[in-house]
C-alpha positions, 0 to 999 in steps of 0.5 A: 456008553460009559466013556460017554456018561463019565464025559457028560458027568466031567462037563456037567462038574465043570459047569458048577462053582465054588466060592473060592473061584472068587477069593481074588475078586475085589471089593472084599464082601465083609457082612459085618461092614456092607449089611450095617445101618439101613438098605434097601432091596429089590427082587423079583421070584420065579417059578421053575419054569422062569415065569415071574410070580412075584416082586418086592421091595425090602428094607433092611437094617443091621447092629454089629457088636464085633463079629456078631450081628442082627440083621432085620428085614421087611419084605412088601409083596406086590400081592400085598403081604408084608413079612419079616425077618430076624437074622442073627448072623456070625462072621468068624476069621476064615470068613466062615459065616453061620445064621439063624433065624425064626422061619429057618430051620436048623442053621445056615452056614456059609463061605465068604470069598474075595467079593462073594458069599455062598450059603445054604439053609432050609426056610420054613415057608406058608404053603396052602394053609400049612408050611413047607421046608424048601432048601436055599442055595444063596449066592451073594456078589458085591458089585461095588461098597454100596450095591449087592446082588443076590442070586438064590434057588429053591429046592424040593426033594433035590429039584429046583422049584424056584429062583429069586433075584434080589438087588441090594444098596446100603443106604446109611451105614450109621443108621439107628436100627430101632424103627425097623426093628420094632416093626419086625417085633410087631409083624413077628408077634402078628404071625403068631396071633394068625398061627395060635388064636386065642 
């Protein structure tokens, strides 16, 4: 019986992935270089037992100065919510990626590849009138210089609650971020309004 557990345990090692199986994949995903100017996204969540529950679309801008960047974002729900998010992200040498964001608790941190990105940080999500902290494991892969695709789990406790799907295009690598990031300013500031009350 032992013989056979350390079998099972040596295939179910051998299943999983490291970032670095993809250091000789091409195109090269550099942050700084695909999530600069304007993109869209589309994704769908499902719960743990695969069953869609939501889709989305998302806008997206990034400024870069060097290797430090923001990146704002703009999710439309199809249950009608709109959400937003800020992150500040750093992209060093060694392809090393760290970020931080105001619904992320902590940092996130993260490994470049070849064409893909790993990284995990923990989301402070809204659950039933409060909050709940999930655990994110983030795989991206750059299909070609304009097209991304995103593939996530969530975590609870260690078990797995849900999975999302996420395409991403670069749109305008020049755009002006102002827009959108002014929109992110005022749905954040919304958020604290319904969170603290007057």
């Amino acid at each position: 019986m032992r013989i056979l557990g350390l079998a099972i345990l040596g295939l179910v090692a051998g299943c999983s992935q490291s970032v670095q199986d993809y250091k000789a994949e091409t195109p090269v995903l550099s942050l700084k270089e695909f999530f600069a100017g304007s993109g869209k996204a589309y994704g769908v969540l499902q719960d743990w037992r695969g069953r869609q529950t939501l889709r989305f679309t998302a806008d997206l801008c990034g400024e870069w100065s060097g290797d430090k960047g923001n990146l704002y974002e703009v999710f439309y729900f199809s249950d009608g919510r709109i959400e937003q998010r800020h992150w500040r992200l750093q992209q060093f040498a060694d392809g090393k990626i760290t970020g931080t964001a105001d619904d992320v608790v902590g940092n996130a941190q993260g490994q470049l590849a070849g064409n893909a990105l790993y990284w995990q940080y923990v989301l402070r999500i809204p659950y039933d009138g409060s909050t709940l902290d999930v655990t994110v494991k983030d795989w991206l892969y750059l299909v070609d210089k304009q097209n991304l695709i995103n593939r996530t789990s969530m975590h609870k406790f260690g078990i797995k609650v849900a999975d999302l799907t996420l395409s991403i295009q670069q749109l305008e690598p020049q755009a002006n971020c102002e827009a959108l990031k002014m929109q992110v300013a005022e749905l954040a500031a919304e958020a604290k309004i319904k969170v603290n009350p007057l």
